[in-house]
C-alpha positions as CSV (number, residue, x, y, z in Angstrom):
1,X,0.0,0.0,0.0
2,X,2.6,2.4,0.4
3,X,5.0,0.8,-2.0
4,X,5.9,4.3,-3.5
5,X,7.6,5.8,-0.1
6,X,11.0,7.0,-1.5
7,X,14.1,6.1,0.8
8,X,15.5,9.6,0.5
9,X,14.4,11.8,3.0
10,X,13.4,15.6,1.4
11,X,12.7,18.6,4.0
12,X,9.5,19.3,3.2
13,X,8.4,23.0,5.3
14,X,4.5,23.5,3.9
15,X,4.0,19.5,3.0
16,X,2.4,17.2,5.3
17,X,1.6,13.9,4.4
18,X,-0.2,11.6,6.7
19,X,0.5,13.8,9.6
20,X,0.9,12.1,13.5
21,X,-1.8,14.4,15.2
22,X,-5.2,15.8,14.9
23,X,-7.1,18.8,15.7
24,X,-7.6,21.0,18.6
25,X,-11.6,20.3,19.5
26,X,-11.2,16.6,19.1
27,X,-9.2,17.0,21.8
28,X,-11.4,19.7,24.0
29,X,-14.4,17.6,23.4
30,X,-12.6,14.6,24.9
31,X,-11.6,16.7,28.0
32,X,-14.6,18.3,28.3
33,X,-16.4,14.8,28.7
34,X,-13.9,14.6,31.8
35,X,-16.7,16.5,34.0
36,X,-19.9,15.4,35.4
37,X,-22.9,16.1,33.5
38,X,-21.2,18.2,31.3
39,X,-22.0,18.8,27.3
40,X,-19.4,19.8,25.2
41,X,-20.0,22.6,22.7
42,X,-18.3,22.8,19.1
43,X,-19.0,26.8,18.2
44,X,-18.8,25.6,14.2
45,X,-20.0,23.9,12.0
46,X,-22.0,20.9,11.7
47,X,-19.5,18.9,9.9
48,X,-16.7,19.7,12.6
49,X,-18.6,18.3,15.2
50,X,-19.6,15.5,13.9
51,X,-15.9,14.1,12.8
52,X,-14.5,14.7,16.3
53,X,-17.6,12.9,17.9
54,X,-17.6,9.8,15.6
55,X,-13.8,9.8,15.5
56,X,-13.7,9.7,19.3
57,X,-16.8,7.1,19.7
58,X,-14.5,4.8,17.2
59,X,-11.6,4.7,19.5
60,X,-13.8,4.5,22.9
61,X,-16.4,2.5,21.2
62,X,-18.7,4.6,23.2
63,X,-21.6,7.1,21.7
64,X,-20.1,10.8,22.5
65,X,-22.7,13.5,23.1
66,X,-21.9,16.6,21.9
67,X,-24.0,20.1,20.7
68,X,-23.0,22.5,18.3
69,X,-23.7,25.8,16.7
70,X,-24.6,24.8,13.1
71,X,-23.3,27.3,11.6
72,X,-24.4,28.3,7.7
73,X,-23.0,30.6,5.2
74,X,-24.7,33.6,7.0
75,X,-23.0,33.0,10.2
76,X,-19.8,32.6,8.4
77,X,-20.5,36.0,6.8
78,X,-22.4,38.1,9.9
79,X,-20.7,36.0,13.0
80,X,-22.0,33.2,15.3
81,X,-23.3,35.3,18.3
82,X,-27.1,34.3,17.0
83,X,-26.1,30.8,16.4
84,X,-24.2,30.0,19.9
85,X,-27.2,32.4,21.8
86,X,-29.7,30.1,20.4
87,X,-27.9,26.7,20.4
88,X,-26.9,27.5,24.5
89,X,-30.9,28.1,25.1
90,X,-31.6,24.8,23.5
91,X,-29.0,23.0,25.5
92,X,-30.4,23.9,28.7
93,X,-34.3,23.5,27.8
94,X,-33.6,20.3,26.2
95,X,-30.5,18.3,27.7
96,X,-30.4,20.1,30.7
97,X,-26.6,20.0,31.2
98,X,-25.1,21.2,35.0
99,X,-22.2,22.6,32.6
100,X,-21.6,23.8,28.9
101,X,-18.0,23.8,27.6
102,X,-17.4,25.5,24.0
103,X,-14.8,25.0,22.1
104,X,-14.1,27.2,18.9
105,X,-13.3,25.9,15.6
106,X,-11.6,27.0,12.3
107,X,-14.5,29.1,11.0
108,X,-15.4,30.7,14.4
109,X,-11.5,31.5,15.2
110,X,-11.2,33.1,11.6
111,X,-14.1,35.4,12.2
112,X,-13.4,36.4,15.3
113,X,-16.1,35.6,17.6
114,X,-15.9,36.9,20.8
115,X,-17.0,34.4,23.0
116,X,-16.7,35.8,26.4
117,X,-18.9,38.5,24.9
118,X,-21.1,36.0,23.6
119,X,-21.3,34.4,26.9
120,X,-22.2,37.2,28.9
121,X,-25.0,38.4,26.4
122,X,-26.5,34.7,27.1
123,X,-26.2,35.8,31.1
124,X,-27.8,39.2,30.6
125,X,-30.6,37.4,28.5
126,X,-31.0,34.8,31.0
127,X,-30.4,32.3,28.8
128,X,-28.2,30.4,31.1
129,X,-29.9,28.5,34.0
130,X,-29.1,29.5,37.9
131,X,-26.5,27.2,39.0
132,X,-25.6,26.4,35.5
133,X,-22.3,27.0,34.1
134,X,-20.4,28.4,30.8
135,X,-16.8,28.5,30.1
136,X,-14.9,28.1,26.5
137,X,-11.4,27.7,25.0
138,X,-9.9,28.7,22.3
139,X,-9.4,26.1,20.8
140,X,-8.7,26.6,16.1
141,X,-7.5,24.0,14.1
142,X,-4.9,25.3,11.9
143,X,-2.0,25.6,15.1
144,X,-1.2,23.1,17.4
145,X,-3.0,19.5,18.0
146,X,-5.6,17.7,20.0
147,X,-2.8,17.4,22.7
148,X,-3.2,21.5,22.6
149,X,-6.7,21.3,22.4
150,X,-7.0,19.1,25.1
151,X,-4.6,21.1,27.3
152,X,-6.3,24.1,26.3
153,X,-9.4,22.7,27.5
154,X,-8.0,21.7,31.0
155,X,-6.7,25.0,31.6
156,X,-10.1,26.6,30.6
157,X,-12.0,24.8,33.4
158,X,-9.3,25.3,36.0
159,X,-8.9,29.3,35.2
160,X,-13.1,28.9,35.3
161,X,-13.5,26.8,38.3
162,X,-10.1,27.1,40.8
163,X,-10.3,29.7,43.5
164,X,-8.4,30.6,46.1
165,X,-9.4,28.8,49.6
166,X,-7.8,30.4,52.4
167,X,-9.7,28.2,55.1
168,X,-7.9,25.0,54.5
169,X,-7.0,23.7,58.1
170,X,-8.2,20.0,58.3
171,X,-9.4,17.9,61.0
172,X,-6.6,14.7,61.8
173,X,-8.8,12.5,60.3
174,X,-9.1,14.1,56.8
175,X,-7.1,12.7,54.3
176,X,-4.5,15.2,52.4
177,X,-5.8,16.2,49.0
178,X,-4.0,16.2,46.0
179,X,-4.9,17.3,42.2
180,X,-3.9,15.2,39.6
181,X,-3.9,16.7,36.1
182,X,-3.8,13.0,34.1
183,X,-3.1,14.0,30.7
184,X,-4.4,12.6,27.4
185,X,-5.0,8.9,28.3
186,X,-7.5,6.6,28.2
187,X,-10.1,6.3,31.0
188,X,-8.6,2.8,32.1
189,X,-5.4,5.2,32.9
190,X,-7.5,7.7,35.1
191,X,-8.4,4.8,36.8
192,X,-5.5,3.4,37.3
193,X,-3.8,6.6,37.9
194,X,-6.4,7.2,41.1
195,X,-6.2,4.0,42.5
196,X,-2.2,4.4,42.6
197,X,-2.9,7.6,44.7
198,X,-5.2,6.7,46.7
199,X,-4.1,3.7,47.8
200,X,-0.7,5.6,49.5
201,X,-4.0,7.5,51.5
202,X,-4.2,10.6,49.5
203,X,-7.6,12.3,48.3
204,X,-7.8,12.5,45.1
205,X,-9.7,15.1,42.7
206,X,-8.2,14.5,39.1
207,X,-9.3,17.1,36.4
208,X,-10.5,16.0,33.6
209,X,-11.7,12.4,34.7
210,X,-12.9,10.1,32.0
211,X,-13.7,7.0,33.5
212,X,-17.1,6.2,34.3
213,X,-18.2,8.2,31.4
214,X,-16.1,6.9,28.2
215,X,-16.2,3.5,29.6
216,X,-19.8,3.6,31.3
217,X,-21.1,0.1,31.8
218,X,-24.1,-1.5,29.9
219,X,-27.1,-1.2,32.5
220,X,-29.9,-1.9,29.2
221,X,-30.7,1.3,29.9
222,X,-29.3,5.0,27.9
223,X,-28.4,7.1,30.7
224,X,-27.4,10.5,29.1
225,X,-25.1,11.8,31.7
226,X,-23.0,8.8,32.9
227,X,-21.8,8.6,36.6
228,X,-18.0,9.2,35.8
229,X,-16.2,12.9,35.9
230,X,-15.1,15.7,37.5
231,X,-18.0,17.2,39.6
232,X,-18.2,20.8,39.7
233,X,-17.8,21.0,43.5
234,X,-14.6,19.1,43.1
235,X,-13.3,21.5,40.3
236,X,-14.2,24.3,43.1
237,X,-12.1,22.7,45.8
238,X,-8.9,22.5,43.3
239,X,-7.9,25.1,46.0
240,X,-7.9,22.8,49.5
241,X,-4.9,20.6,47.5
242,X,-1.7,20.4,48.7
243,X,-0.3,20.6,45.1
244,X,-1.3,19.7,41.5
245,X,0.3,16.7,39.6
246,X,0.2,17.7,35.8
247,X,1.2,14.8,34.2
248,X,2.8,15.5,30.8
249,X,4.6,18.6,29.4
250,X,2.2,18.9,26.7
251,X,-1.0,17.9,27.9
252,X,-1.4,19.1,31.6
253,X,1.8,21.9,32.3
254,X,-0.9,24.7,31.4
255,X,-3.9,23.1,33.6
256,X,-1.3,22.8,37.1
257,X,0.0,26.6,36.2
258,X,-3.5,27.2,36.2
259,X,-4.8,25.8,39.1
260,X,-1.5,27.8,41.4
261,X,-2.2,30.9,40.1
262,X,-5.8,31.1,40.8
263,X,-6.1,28.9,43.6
264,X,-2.3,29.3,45.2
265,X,-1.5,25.4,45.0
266,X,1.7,24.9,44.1
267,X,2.3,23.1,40.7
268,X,4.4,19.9,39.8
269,X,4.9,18.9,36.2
270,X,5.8,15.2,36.0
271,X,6.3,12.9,33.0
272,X,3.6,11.0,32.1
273,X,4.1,7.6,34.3
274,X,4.7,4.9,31.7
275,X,7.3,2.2,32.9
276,X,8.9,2.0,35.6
277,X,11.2,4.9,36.1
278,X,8.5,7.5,35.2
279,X,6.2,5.4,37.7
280,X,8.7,5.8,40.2
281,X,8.9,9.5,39.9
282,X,5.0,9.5,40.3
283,X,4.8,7.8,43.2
284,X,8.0,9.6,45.4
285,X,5.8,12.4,44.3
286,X,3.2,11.3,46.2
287,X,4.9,10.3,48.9
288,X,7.0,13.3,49.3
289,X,3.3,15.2,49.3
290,X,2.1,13.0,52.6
291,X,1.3,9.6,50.7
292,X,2.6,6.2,51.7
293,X,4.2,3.5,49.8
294,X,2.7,0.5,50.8
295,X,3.5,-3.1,50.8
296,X,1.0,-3.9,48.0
297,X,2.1,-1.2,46.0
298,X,6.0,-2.5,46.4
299,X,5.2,-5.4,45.3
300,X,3.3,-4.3,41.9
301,X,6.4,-2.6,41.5
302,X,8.6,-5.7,42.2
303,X,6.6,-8.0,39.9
304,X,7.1,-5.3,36.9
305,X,10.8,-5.6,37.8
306,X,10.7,-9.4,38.0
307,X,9.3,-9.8,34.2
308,X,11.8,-7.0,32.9
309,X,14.4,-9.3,34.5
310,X,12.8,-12.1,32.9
311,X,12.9,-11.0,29.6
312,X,15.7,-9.1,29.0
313,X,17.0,-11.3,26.8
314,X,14.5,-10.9,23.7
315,X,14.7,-6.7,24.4
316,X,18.1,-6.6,24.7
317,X,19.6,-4.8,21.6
318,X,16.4,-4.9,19.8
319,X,15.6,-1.6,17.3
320,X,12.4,0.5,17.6
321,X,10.5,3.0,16.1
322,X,8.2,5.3,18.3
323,X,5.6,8.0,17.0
324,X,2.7,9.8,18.5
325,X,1.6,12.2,21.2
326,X,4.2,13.7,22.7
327,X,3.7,12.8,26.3
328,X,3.7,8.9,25.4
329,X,6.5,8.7,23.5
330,X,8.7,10.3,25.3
331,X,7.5,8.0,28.1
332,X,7.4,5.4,26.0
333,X,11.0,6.2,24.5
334,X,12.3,6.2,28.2
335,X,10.6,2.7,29.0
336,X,12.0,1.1,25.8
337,X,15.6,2.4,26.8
338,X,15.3,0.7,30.5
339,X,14.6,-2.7,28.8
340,X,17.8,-2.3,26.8
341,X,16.0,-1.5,23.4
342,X,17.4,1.2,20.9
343,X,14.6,3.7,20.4
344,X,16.1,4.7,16.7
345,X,13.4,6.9,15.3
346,X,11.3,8.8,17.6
347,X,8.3,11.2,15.9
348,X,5.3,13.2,17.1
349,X,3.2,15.4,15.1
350,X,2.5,18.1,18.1
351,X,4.9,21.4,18.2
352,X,7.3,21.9,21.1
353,X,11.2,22.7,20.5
354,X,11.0,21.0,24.2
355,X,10.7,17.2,22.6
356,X,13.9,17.0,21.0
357,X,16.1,17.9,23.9
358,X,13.7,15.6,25.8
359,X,14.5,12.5,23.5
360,X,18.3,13.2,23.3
361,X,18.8,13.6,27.4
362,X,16.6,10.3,27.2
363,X,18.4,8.5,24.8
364,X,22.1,10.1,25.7
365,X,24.7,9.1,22.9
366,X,22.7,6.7,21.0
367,X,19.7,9.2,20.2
368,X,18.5,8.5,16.4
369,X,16.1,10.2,14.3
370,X,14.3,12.6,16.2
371,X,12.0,15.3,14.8
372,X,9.0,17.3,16.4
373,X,5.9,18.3,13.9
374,X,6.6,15.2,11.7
375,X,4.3,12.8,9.5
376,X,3.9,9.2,9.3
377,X,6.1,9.7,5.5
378,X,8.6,10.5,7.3
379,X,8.8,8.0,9.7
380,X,8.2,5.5,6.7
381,X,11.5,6.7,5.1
382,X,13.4,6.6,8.1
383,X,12.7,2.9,8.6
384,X,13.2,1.9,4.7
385,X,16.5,3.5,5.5
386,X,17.7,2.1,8.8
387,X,14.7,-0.9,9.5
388,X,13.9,-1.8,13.1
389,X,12.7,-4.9,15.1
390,X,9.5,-2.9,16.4
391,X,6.9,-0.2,16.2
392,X,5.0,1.8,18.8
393,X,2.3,3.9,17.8
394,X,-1.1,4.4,16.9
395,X,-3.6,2.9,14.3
396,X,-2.2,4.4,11.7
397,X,1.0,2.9,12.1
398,X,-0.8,-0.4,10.7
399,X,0.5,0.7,6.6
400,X,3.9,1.1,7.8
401,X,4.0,-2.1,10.0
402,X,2.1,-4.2,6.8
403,X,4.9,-2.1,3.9
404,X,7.7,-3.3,6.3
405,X,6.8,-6.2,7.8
406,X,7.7,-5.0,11.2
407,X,5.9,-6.0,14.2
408,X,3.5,-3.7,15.7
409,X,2.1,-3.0,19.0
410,X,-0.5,-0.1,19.5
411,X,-0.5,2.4,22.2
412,X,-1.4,5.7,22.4
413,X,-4.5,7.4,20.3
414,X,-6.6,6.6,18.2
415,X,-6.8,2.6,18.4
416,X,-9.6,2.5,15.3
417,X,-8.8,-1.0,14.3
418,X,-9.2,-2.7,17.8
419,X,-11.6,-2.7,20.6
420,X,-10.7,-2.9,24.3
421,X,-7.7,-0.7,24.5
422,X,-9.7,1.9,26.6
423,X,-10.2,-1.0,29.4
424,X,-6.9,-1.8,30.0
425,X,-4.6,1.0,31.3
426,X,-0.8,1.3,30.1
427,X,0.1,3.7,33.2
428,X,1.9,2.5,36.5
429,X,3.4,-0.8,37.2
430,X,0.2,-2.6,36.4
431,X,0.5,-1.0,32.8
432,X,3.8,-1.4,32.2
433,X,3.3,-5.2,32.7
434,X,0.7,-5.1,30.5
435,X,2.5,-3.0,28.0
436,X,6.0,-5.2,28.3
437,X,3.4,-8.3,27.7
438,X,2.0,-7.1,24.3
439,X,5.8,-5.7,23.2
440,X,7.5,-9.2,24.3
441,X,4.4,-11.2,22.5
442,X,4.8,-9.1,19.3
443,X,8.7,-10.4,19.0
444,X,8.1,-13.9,19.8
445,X,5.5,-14.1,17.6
446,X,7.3,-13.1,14.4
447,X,10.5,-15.1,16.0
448,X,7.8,-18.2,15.7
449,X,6.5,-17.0,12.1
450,X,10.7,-17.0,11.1
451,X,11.8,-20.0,12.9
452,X,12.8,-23.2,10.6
453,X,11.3,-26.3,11.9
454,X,14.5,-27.3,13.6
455,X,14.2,-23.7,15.5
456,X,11.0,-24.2,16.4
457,X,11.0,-23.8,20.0
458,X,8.7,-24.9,22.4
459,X,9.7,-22.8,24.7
460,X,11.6,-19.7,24.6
């Protein structure tokens, strides 16, 4: 299928083919579903919201709710401010949300609609509910990605929601509090991510939370509003934490900046925690903040080391190719380095100088191909040129994998082609096994597809 990739690599500056992102609102829907009862709001047009729903409900495999603003060739020409007045009115009479977040699009950001103004006309008109809420980011496809819209999102609620709570003295049986920005990750990995924290005895409120809501069970029933997310009186006490845990440069920096300006909560900006050392990092972290490190969680950590030590063998020396959002693969990148892989070419499709140096302190002397802003042609060229043993990456690494022949294990998002990756988390110790399990199973597997009879092995 992509039998016509050249093995030269060209610079190419206003050329991108098959790029390794997505846009902004896909990604401020996704975060936006992260509250309780809230509908997210594409200020565009029909079209736009529909791609980011049904692109979203193919990788969660769950319906996504979402309103939108309609707009026609007379709001493109005279604004939105009728369009977003109207569609607001009919949230609230119809769906009866406890919050609206907007998100702008292309066509809105190009013709300039103020929606703060918009907003507050909806106020003075009373079209907005008592004890209802608005907010909206910025959020237009042509810069940036859905890491950036998502981000953007997260920082929205937190400059909307987080104030300053000067009465924070606890009783000695309240548990410390601690705000955990998760990042772009599946809800599985919110979960995951909470239960980590809270089983050292910290509280927990994590903005945006997923789970519950993109992996709501089947009851037989079509609840609209799903159990799962962020309630608003949560978002509100962002201030009685003892600090906020943004997980991920790209995806939750802005959101824990955020939350310590407005609410004085003073910020940490971690890596996202896949594999072991970034899971380490994580959870010193919460100990240094007034968690503890318990016996159970030791041993999670133990049995991850265990099956490293176990199968260093078939990783050691082994070649791999990485792509995707920017937060996974450098995490990723780091995990494939501590089982003695060579992370050769390393891509993302989301801008930030910051990646590169990331990769190379990383990697040390034997970084490879790096680049920031790249595309899946790329990528193809670099391993026609130098091959590797494996690829990490999304769904759409499936041409590359089937034009090389290269094994291929997906992680990250979308997964189109699969179902069940949403379930199972690839964060902490419990996903790192789970991640080493599918990487390990992907090389045996094309060792047992290679083998001669006489190589055959029963067990390896």
């Amino acid at each position: 299928m992509l039998k016509h990739t050249p093995n030269e690599v060209t610079e190419r500056s206003a050329l991108r083919i098959n790029p390794a992102k997505t846009c902004q609102p896909i990604g401020a829907m996704y975060a936006a579903l992260g509250i309780h009862r809230c509908l997210p709001y594409s200020h565009g047009s029909q079209g736009c919201c529909s791609y980011h729903r049904s692109h979203l409900t193919r990788h969660f495999k769950e319906p996504v709710m979402a309103a939108t603003s309609s707009f026609t060739e007379g709001a493109s020409v005279f604004g939105g401010q009728p369009n977003l007045l109207q569609g607001l009115n009919t949230v609230f009479t119809t769906y009866n949300p406890d919050v609206v977040a907007v998100h702008t699009t292309c066509l809105s950001e190009t013709i300039g609609d103020d929606i703060p103004q918009i907003v507050g006309e909806a106020k003075r008109q009373e079209l907005i509910p008592e004890g209802k809420h608005v907010f909206h980011a910025s959020t237009p496809s042509y810069v940036g990605s859905h890491v950036v819209g998502f981000a953007n999102m997260c920082t929205a609620m937190a400059n909307y929601f987080a104030v300053e709570i000067k009465d924070t003295k606890r009783k000695s049986t309240d548990k410390v509090q601690v705000n955990i920005a998760p990042g772009f990750v599946d809800p599985s990995d919110m979960r995951e991510l909470r239960r980590l924290a809270e089983g050292t005895g910290l509280k927990v409120t994590m903005f945006p939370d997923t789970s519950g809501v993109m992996d709501a069970p089947q009851t037989g029933q079509h609840i609209f509003y799903p159990e799962g997310g962020t309630t608003v009186e949560e978002l509100q006490n962002l201030g009685r934490g003892v600090a906020t845990l943004g997980l991920g440069w790209w995806a939750s920096r802005e959101a824990a900046i955020a939350v310590e300006k407005k609410a004085y909560v003073p910020r940490e900006i971690l890596d996202l925690p896949i594999g072991i050392g970034a899971t380490d990092r994580f959870m010193a972290k919460l100990q240094f903040r007034g968690g503890e490190l318990t016996h159970e969680l030791e041993n999670e950590r133990g049995r991850l080391v265990d099956l490293m030590v176990d199968t260093q063998q078939h990783f050691h020396g082994k070649k791999v190719a990485i792509f995707g959002d920017p937060d996974h693969v450098l995490a990723l990148t780091e995990f494939a380095r501590d089982l003695g892989m060579i992370p050769v070419h390393v891509l993302t499709g989301t801008p930030g100088k910051r990646f590169v140096s990331e990769a190379e302190r990383i990697l040390g002397p034997k970084a490879g191909n790096i680049k920031v802003e790249g595309d899946l042609f790329t990528l193809h060229q670099w391993i026609k040129a130098e091959p590797v043993d494996l690829l990490l990456g999304n769904t759409y690494g499936k041409y590359i994998a089937r034009a090389e022949d290269i094994p291929f294990v997906r992680v990250g998002w979308p997964i189109l082609d699969r179902v069940g990756h949403g379930l199972m988390p690839t964060v902490g110790y419990t996903g790192a096994v789970r991640l080493l399990v599918k990487m390990i199973d992907a090389l045996l597997d094309r060792r047992d597809r290679d083998s001669v009879d006489h190589e055959f092995e029963l067990v390896l």
